[in-house]
C-alpha positions in Angstrom: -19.1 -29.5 7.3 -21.9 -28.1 8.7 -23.7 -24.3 8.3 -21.8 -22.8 11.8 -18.4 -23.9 10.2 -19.2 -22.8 7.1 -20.1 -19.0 8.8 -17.1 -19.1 10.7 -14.6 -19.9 8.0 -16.1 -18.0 5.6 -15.8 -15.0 8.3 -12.1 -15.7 8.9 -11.0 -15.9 5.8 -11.9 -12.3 5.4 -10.8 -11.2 8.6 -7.5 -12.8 7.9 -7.6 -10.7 4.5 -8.7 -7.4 6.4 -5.6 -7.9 8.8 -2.9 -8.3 6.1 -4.1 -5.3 4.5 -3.7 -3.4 8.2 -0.6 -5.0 8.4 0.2 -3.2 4.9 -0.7 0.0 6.4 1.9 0.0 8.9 4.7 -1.5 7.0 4.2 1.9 4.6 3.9 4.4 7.6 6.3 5.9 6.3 6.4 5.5 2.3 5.7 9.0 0.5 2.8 9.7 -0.5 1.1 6.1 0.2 -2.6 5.8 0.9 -4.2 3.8 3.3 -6.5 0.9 2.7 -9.5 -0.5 4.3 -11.2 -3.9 3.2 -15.3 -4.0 3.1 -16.9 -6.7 4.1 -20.8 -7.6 2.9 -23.2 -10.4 3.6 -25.0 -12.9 1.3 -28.1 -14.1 2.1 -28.6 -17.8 1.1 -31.9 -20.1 1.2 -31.4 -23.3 2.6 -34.6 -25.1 1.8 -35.7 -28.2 3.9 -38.7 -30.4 4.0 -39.6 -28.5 6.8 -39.2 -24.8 6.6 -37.2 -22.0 4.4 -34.4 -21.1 6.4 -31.6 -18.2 5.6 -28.3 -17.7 6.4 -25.8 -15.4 6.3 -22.5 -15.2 4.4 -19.6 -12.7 4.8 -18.5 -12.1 1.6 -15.7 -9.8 0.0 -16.9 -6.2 -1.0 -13.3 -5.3 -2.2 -10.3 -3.1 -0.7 -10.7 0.7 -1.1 -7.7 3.5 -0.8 -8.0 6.5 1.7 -7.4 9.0 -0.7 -7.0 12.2 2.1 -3.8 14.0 1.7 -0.9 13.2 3.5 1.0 15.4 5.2 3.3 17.9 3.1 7.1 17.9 4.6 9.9 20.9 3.2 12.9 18.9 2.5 14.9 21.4 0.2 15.3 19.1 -2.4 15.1 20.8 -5.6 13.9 17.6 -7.2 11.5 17.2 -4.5 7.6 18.0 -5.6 4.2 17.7 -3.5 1.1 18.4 -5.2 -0.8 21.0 -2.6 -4.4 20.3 -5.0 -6.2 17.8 -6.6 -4.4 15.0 -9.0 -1.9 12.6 -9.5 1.7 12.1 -11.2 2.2 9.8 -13.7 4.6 7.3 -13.0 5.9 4.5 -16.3 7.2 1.3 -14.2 9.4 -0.7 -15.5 7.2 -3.4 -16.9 6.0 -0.3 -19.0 2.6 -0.2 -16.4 1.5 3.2 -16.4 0.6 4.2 -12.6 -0.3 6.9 -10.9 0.7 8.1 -7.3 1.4 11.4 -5.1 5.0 10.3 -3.9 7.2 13.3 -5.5 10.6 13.1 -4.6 12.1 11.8 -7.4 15.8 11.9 -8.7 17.7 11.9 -12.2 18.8 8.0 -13.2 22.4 7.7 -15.3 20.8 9.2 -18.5 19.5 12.1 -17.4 15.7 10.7 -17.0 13.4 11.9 -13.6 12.4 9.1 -12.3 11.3 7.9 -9.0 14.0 6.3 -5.9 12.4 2.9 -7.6 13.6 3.8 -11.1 9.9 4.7 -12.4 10.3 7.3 -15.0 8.0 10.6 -14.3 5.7 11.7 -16.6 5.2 14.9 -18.5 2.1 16.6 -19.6 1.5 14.6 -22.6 1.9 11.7 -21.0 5.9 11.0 -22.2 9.1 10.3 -20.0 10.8 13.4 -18.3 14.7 13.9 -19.5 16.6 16.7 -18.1 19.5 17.5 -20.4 23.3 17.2 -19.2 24.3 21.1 -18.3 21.0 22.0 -17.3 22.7 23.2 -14.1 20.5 24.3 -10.8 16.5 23.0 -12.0 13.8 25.4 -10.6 10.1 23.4 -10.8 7.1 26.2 -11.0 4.2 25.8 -9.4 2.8 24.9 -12.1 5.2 22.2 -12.8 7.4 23.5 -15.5 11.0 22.4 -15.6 13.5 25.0 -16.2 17.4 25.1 -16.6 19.9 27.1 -14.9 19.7 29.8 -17.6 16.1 29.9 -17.3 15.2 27.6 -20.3 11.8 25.5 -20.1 12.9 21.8 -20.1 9.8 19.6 -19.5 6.4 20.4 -17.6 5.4 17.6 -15.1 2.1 16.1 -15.8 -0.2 15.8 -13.1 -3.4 13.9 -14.0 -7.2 13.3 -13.2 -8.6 9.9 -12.9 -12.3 8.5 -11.8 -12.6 5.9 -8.9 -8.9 6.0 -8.1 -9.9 4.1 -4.3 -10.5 1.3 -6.1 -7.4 0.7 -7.7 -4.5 -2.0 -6.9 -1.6 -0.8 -5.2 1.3 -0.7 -7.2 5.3 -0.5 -6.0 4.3 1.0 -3.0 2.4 4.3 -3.2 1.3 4.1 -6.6 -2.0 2.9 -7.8 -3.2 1.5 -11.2 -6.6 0.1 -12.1 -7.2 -3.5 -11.8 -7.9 -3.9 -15.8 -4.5 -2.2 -16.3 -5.7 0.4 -18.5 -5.4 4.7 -17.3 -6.1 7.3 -19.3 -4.1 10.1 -18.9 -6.4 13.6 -18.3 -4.4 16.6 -17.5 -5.5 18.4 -14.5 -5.6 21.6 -16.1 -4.0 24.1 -13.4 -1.9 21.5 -11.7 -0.5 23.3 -7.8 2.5 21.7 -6.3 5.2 22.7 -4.3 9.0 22.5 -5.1 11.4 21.3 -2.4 8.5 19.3 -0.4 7.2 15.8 0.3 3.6 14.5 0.6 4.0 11.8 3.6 1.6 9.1 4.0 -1.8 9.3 5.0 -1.2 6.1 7.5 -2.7 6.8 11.1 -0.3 3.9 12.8 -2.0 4.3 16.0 -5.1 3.5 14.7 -4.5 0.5 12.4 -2.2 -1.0 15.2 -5.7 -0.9 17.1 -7.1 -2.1 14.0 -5.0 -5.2 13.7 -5.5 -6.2 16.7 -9.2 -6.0 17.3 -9.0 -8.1 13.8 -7.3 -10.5 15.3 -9.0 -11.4 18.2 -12.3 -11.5 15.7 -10.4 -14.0 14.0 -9.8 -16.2 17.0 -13.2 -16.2 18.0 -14.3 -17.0 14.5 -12.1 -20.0 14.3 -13.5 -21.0 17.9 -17.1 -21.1 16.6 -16.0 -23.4 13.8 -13.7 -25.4 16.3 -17.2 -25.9 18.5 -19.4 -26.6 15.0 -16.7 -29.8 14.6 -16.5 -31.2 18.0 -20.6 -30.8 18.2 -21.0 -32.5 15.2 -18.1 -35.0 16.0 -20.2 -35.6 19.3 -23.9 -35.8 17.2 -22.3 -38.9 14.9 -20.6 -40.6 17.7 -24.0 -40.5 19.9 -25.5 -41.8 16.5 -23.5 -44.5 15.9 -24.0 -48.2 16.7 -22.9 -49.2 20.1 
């Protein structure tokens, strides 16, 4: 395979990479407090050395996928179990291969023994970093906006952590709308005057217009990619066929 196929490819392959993680985008439109990504591309510059001359070339090569971490829209649903951070941090989610994630997406619910956890069955955090359980006869739960838990009769329960954590856009995407770093290790740092907002959602941060215009200019880079390499073959199936014995 020659150097213009070997462009083109390479070129493709990330395109094609760039377009499923558009693709993503949409899909979660509308999943809670998910966060965009966008794919960055960079080139490598390689020496091909002949008898001749020194010649370079170009290579696209992957620079990673990075989350858009501007808040989402916040949306009043009345749902007392319902939370939206309005400042800086994150929840603390526990999956259920025991990952510990972390994610905006706050409307959560209580499973069969009593535990908040989220409508995937990820149990919520606290301050300190342990599983939320509300106790049966709490009654009517009232969440400060601090995030303390209370009880019907006024009674602190649990306060729900909400946590700091450096170069959170490049984390992996986890279930959805929570992220986790790659090496699967978080450390848990308190925010330490956590805002949120009781009976309201963070929405995603997903412009669908725009990544539908995304995808699409994507794809037509893609199909002129895989033309240029199409061309490089039939070129060079045309150079050995010239070459050959007649």
């Amino acid at each position: 395979m020659d150097n213009i196929a070997y462009l083109a490819i390479s070129r493709a392959a990330l395109l094609q990479r760039a377009t499923d993680v558009a693709a993503n985008n949409v899909a979660n439109a509308n999943t809670d407090g998910f966060r965009a990504s966008t794919s960055v591309f960079e080139s490598m510059i390689s020496d091909t050395n002949t008898k001749d001359d020194l010649r370079q070339m170009s290579y696209a090569i992957d620079g990673g996928t990075y989350a858009n971490l501007e808040e989402g829209v916040l949306v009043k649903t009345s749902n007392a179990l319902d939370v939206a951070l309005t400042g800086s941090g994150w929840f603390g989610f526990q999956t259920a291969t025991s990952q510990t994630a972390l994610g905006r997406a706050g409307n959560f619910v209580m499973n069969g023994q009593g535990d908040l956890v989220t409508l995937t069955g990820d149990l919520v955090l606290d301050e300190g970093g342990a599983p939320i359980n509300i106790p049966p006869g709490s009654g009517s739960i009232e969440i400060a906006k601090d995030g303390m838990i209370t009880d019907a009769r006024g009674e602190e329960i649990a306060r729900i952590g909400v946590f700091q954590a450096d170069n959170v856009d490049n984390w992996a995407q986890v279930g959805g709308a929570k992220l986790a770093p790659r090496d699967g290790a978080v450390a848990l740092v308190p925010v330490l005057e956590p805002q949120m907002a009781q009976g309201f959602v963070e929405k995603s941060n997903v412009n669908p217009i725009l990544e539908m215009s995304r995808m699409i200019t994507l794809q037509r880079e893609y199909e002129s990619s895989m033309n240029l390499a199409n061309i490089g073959d039939d070129l060079r199936k045309q150079t050995l066929s010239s070459l050959a014995p007649k």
